[in-house]
N, C-alpha and C positions, 0 to 999 in steps of 0.2 A: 504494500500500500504506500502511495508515495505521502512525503509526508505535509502536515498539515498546512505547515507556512507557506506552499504552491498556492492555497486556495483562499487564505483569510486577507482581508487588508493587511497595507504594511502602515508603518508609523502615520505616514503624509497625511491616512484617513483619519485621523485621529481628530476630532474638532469639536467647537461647545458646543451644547443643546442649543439647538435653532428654535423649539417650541414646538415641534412634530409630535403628535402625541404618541402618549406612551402605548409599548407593545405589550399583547398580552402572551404572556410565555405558556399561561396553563398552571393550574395546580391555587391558583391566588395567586401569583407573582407576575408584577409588571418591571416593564424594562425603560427608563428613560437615557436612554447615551447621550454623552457630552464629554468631559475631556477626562471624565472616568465615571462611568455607568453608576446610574442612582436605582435603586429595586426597591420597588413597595411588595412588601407580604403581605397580605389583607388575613384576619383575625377575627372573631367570634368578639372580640376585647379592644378591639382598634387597630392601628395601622401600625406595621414595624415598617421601617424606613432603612435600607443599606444605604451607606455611605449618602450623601449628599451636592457633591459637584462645589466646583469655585462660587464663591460669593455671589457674583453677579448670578451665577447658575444656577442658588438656589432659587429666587423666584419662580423659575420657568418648571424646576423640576416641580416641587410644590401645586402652581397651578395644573401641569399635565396628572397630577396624582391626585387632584381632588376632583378633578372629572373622572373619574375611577370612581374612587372612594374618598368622602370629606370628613369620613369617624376622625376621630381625636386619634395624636397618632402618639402610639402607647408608648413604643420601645424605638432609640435610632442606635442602630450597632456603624462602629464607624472601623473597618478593615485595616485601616493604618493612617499614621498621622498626615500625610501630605495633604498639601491644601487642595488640589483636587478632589479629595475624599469628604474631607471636612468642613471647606471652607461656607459653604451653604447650611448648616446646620440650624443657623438660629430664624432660619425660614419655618424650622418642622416642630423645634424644643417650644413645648407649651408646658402650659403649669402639671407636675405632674408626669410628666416625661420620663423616661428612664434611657441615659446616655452610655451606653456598653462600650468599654475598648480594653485591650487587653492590658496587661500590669506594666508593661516599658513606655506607655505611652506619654506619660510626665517629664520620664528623662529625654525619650525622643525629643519628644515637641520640644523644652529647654536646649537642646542642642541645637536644634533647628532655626531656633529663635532668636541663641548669639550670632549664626552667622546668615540669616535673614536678606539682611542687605544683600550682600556676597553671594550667596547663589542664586538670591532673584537676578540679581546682574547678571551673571555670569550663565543663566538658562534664558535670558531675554531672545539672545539672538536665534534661538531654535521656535519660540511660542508669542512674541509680542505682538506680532503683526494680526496671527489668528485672534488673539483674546481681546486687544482692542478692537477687532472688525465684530467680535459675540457681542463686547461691550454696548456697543453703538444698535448693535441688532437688538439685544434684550431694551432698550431704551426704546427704540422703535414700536417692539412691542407694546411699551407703557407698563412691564412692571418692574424698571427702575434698575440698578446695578448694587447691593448693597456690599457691605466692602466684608474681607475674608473673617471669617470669626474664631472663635480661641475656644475653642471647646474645654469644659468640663467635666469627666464622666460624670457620672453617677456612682456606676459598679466598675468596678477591673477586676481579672481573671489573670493565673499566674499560667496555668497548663491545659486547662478547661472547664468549661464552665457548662452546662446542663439546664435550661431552660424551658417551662411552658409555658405559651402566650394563648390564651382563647383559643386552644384546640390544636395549636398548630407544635410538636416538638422541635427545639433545636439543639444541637451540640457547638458549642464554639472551641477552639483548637486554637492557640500559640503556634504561627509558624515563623520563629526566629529566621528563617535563613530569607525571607523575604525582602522587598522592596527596602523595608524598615525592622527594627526589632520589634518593633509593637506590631508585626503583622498579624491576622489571624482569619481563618478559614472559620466558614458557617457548614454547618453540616445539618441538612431535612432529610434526616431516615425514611421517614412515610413517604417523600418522595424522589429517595435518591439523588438529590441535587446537593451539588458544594457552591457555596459561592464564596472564590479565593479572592477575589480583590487582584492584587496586583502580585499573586506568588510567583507568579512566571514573568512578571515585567506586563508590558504593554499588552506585546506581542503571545502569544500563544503558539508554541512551536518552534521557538526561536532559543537561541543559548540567552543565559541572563547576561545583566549590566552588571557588573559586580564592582566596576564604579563609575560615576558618570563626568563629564567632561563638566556638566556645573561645578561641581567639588562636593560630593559626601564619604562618607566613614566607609572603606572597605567593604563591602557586601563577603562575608564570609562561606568560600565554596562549599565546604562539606556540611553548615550550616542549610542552605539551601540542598545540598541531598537530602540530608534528614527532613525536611520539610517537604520535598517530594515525595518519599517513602510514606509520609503518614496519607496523603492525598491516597497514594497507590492502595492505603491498606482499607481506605473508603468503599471503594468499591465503586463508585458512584455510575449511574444511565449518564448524567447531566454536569457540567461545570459552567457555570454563569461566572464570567470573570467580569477582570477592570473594562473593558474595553471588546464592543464588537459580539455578536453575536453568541449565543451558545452552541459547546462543543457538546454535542449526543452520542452516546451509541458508550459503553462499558469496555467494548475491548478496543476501539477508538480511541477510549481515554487513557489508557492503561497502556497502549501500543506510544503513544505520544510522550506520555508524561514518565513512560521508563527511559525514551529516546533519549530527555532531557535532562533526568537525572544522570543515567550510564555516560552522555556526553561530557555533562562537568566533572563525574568522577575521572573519566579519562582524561581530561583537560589538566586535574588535579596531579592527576599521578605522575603525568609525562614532565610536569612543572616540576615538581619533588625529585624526578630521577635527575634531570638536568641540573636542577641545584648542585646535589648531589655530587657530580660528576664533575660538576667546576663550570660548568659553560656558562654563558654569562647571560642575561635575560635580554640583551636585543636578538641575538643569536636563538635563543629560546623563543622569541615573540616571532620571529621568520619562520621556524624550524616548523612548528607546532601546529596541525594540521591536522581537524575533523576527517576523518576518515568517512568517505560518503554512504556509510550503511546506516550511520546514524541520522541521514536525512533529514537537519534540524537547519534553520534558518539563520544566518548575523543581523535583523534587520534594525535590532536597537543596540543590542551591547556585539564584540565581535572576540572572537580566540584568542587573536593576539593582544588585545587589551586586560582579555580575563586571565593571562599568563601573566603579564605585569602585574594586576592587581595581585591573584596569590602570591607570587614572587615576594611580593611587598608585604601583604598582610604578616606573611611568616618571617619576613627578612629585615624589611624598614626601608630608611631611603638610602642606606650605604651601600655601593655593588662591587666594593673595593676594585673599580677602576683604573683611578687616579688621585692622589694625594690632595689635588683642588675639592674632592668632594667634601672634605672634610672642611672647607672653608667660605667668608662670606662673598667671594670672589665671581660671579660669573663666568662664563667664555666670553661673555661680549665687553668684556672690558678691554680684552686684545683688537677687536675690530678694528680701529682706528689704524692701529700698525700695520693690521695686516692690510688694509686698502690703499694705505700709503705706500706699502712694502711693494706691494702685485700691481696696483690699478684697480680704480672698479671697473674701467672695460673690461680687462684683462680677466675678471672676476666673472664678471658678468659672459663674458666667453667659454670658460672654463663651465660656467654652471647648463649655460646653453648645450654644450657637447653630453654634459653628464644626461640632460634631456633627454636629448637626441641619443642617447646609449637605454633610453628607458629606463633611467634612472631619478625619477621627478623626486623625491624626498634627499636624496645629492644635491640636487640643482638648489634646493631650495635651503637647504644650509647655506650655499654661498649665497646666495640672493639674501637671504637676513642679516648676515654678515654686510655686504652691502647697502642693503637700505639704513640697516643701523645706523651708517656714517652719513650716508647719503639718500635723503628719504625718498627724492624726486629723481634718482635717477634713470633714464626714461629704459634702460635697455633691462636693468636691474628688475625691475617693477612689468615688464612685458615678457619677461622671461619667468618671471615670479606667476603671474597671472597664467599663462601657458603651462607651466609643473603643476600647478592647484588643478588646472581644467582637465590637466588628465589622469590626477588622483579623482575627480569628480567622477571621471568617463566611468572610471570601475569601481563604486564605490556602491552600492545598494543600503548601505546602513542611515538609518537617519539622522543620530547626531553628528556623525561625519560627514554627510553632504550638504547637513545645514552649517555647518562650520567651512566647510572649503566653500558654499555661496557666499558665505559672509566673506572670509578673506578673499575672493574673487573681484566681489560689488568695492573694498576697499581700495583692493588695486588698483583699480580700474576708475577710481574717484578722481583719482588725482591727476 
């Protein structure tokens, strides 16, 4: 069976709720998608409420869930702390509310929250364009943009947690090796469905992020095993994830989500023998290559980033190199010399050949080198823009194509 990431969206589809109403899944459960799926459970006792969507997002999810059902809504369980998940909450928390998240999500969220500025900045250039054009839509609409909220729980759970709501059973489950530490799987026995939130990333079918270019904490590989194993030992017909329709069928699920745990295991091991062995982890980040029977997709996180990151989680930032690593020194404080030394034509020549050898991450070492010194330099800067455009050509993943458009549309400013 080939595998699932041929057939689901990739990242690009990824967007906020437009205000299209909500889909009925069956069973009580609706589906509102937006830049991470909102689900109402309908109850004997009121409405449970998954996760809630960005700020602005909650209005829209709210009003498409109260042409459903407008009971009081009992219970909002929130999968993990990103603002996607949570930042719409105080659209649905009424008096009497019960706000469910699992036991890391305090220290999460204060993590998150020192450095706030810093990777809203730093994730801007992959998502501003989209959420300001929702912004502007949800206004259109008329019901207003209200800004990201700071949840509360109510209850937290350490390992699991066991629930009755008006008829309906749940099981909630700690899945540390997620998105976040505070992640955590829903589990409806009566009708075999999980809903993981973001365990698998975005993408479904895909290797995980295990760290992202915004800047977070390490995502821990065999953390993420164990947290696939427990999904696997579910059983489940059904998984309603963060994003994108549901995955049906039990050995579909089971065929996929072994894919993707055996993948990181391998990913892990191969990382550990190379350690091991002495090779050094750029060498390792080349080297190190999914084997195609595990048919799983790069479309948000990629192998050789997830070689780094373990490399790193186990080892740190020292790769005993070179003696500068140990100090507050840069490479690019040599630049100057060296463009004065060579030329920046001369530079700029040099980088063009490495091109033209199919060597675009070559090229583009000297080209930073060069622009460093010389920002406007017109050969520098066109050669720069030409390596980016053909790391773009082969590139499928979406924080990496959203980053080589951004430094492309830079270059190409000036």
């Amino acid at each position: 069976m080939a595998g699932i990431h041929r057939e689901r969206p990739g990242a690009d589809a990824i967007a906020p709720t437009r205000g299209a109403p909500a889909l009925d899944l069956s069973d009580g459960i609706w589906l509102s998608p937006g830049l991470s799926n909102s689900y109402l459970l309908l109850t004997d006792e009121g409405r449970i409420i998954v996760n809630t969507g960005m700020g602005f997002e909650g209005p829209l999810h709210r009003r498409l869930f109260d042409a459903v059902d407008d009971s009081p809504v009992h219970t909002v369980i929130l999968t993990q702390g990103h603002f996607d998940h949570v930042g719409g909450i105080d659209c649905f928390r009424q008096d009497g509310t019960e706000v469910i998240a699992q036991a890391n999500f305090a220290t999460w969220r204060a993590d998150n929250e020192r450095l706030e500025s810093f990777r809203s900045r730093n994730a801007a250039f992959a998502w501003i364009d989209a959420i300001l054009a929702a912004m502007a839509h949800a206004e259109s609409l008329g019901v207003g943009a209200t800004t990201q909220a700071r949840p509360e729980p109510t209850k937290t759970f350490a390992d699991r947690l066991e629930i009755s709501i008006g008829g309906r059973e749940l099981v909630l489950l700690s899945v540390p090796g997620g998105e976040t530490t505070d992640a955590l799987v829903i589990w409806l026995p009566d009708q075999r469905t999980a809903l993981t939130g973001n365990l698998f990333g975005p993408l479904f079918g895909h290797v995980p992020n295990l760290v992202t270019l915004r800047g977070d904490r390490y995502r821990d590989a065999l953390s993420y095993v164990d947290s696939l194993d427990l999904v696997l030992a579910l059983g489940a017909d059904r998984l309603l994830t963060g994003h994108f329709d549901p995955i049906v069928g039990a050995d579909r699920i089971a065929e996929e989500v072994t894919a993707m745990r055996d993948a990181t295991k391998w990913v892990h091991d191969r990382t550990i023998e190379g350690m091991n062995a002495g090779s050094d982890v750029h060498t390792q980040m080349g080297q190190i290559r999914l084997p195609d029977h595990f048919d799983i997709g790069e479309g948000y996180g990629k192998t050789s980033w997830n070689v780094r990151a373990i490399w790193e989680t186990y080892a740190g930032w020292f790769h005993h190199r070179s003696t500068t690593e140990l100090y507050d020194v840069p490479p690019s404080v040599i630049a100057t010399d060296l463009v004065s030394l060579a030329g920046a034509d001369a530079l700029a020549g040099a980088a063009k050949d490495h091109l033209d050898a199919g060597e675009p991450v070559a090229s583009l070492h000297l080209t930073d080198i060069i622009l460093s010194v010389e920002p406007d330099h017109p050969r520098a800067r066109r050669v720069a823009a030409e390596a980016t455009r053909a790391l773009l050509d082969d590139s499928s993943n979406f924080w990496e194509r959203a980053w080589l458009n951004r430094s492309i549309g830079r270059l190409e400013a000036r």
